[in-house]
C-alpha positions, 0 to 999 in steps of 0.5 A, spaced: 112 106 324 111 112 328 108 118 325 108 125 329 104 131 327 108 138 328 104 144 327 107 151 327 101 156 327 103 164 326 097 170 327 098 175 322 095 181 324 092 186 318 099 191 317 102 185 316 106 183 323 107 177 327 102 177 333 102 170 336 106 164 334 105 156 337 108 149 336 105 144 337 106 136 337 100 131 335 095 137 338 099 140 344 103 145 345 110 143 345 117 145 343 124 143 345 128 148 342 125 154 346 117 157 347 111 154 345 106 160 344 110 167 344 105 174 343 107 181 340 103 188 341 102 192 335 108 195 336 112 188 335 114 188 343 114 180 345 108 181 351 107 173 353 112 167 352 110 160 355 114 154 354 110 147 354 114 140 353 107 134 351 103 139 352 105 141 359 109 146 362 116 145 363 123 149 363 131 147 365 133 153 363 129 159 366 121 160 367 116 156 363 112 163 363 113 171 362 110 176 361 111 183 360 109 190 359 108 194 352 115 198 354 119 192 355 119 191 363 118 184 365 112 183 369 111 176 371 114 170 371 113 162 373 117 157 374 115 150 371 120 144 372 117 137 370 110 139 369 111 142 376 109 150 379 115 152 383 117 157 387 123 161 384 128 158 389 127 151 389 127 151 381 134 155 382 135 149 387 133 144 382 136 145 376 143 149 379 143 141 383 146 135 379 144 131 385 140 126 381 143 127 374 143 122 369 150 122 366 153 116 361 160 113 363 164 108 358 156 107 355 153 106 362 148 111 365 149 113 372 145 117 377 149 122 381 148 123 388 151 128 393 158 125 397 157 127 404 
């Protein structure tokens, strides 16, 4: 029997608000479901998010890092996939691409390739 420790911490500030929240999995950041560390000003506006797979950076459906000012305006953002920092293009050019895809057929795996 395998056992796994997840672990969800959220900071409380003294008015009462939620001001951080983090996932973890047997002592890393990680979340399967969406971001693994978020933060909120004072005023409730979400600031920061990061998404972390076994403690690592990765996201196939946007950027594994945001940030954004106290009006709401998105300031930075990065691009993690499979544990690497991309550029903006190559992660749309990798996650937009099913070259290399795994499907299931008839209980078969296959991996896709391009036809030329």
């Amino acid at each position: 029997m395998k056992t796994i420790e997840l672990n969800v911490e959220q900071i409380i500030n003294d008015a009462g608000q939620l001001i951080r929240e983090e996932f973890w999995l047997n002592g890393g950041f990680h979340n399967e479901h969406g971001p693994a560390v978020r933060v909120w000003n004072d005023a409730g506006q979400l600031i920061y998010e990061a998404f972390w797979l076994n403690d690592r950076l990765h996201n196939e459906h946007g950027p594994a890092i945001r940030e954004w000012n106290d009006a709401g305006q998105l300031t930075y953002e990065e691009f993690w996939l499979n544990y690497e920092r991309l550029s903006k293009d190559k992660w749309i050019a990798k996650t937009q691409s099913c070259v290399g895809k795994i499907v299931t057929i008839d209980g078969k795996q296959y991996r896709l390739e391009e036809v030329k």
